[in-house]
C-alpha positions in Angstrom: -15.6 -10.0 -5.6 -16.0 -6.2 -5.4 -14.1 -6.1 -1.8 -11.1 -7.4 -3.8 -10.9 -5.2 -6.1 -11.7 -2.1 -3.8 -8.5 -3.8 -0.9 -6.4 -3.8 -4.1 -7.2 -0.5 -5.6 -6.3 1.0 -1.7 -3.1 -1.4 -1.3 -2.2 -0.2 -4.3 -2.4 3.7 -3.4 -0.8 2.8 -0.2 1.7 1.6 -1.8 2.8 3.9 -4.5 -0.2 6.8 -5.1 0.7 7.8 -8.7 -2.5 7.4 -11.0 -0.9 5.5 -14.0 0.7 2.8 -11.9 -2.3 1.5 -9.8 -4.4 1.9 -13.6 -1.5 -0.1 -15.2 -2.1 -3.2 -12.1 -5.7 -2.9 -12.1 -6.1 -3.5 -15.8 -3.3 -6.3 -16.0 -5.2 -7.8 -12.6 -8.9 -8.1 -13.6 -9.8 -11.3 -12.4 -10.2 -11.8 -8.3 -7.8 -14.5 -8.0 -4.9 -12.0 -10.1 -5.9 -9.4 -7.5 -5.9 -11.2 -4.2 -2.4 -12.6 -5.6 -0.8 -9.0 -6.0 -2.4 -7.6 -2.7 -0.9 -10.8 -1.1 1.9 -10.0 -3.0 2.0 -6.3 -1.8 1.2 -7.4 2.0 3.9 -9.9 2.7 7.0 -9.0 -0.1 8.9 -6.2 1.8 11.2 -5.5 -0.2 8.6 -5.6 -3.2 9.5 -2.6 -5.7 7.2 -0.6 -7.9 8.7 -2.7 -10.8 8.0 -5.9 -9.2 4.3 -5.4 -8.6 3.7 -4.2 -12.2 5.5 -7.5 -13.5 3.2 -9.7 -11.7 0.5 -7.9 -12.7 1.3 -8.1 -16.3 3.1 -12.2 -15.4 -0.7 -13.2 -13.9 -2.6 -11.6 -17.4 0.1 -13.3 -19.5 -0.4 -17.0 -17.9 -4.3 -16.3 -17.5 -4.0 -15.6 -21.1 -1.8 -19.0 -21.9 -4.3 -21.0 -20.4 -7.7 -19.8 -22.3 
């Protein structure tokens, strides 16, 4: 589980290195499905936005949320 988190925390420096946006996705994506599904996400979107990873983020904690 701790090689997702690690390929996510890089993805998500790759893909925009400012401090308080990969904290905001890592906190929203805590589980290892949540993160495979926004590195996934980050991999094969290319058009994906700054905006549009923080909403799955937060979209993923929301329905994990729902469902306990």
């Amino acid at each position: 589980m701790e090689n997702v988190k690690r390929r996510l925390f890089d993805k998500l420096k790759e893909f925009h290195p400012d401090k308080d946006f990969v904290v905001g996705v890592m906190s929203n994506a805590k589980h290892a499905e949540d993160q495979q599904a926004v590195v996934d996400f980050i991999e094969n979107e290319k058009d994906a936005s700054i905006e549009d990873v923080i909403l799955l983020a937060l979209h993923l904690r929301n329905a994990r949320n729902m469902n306990q």
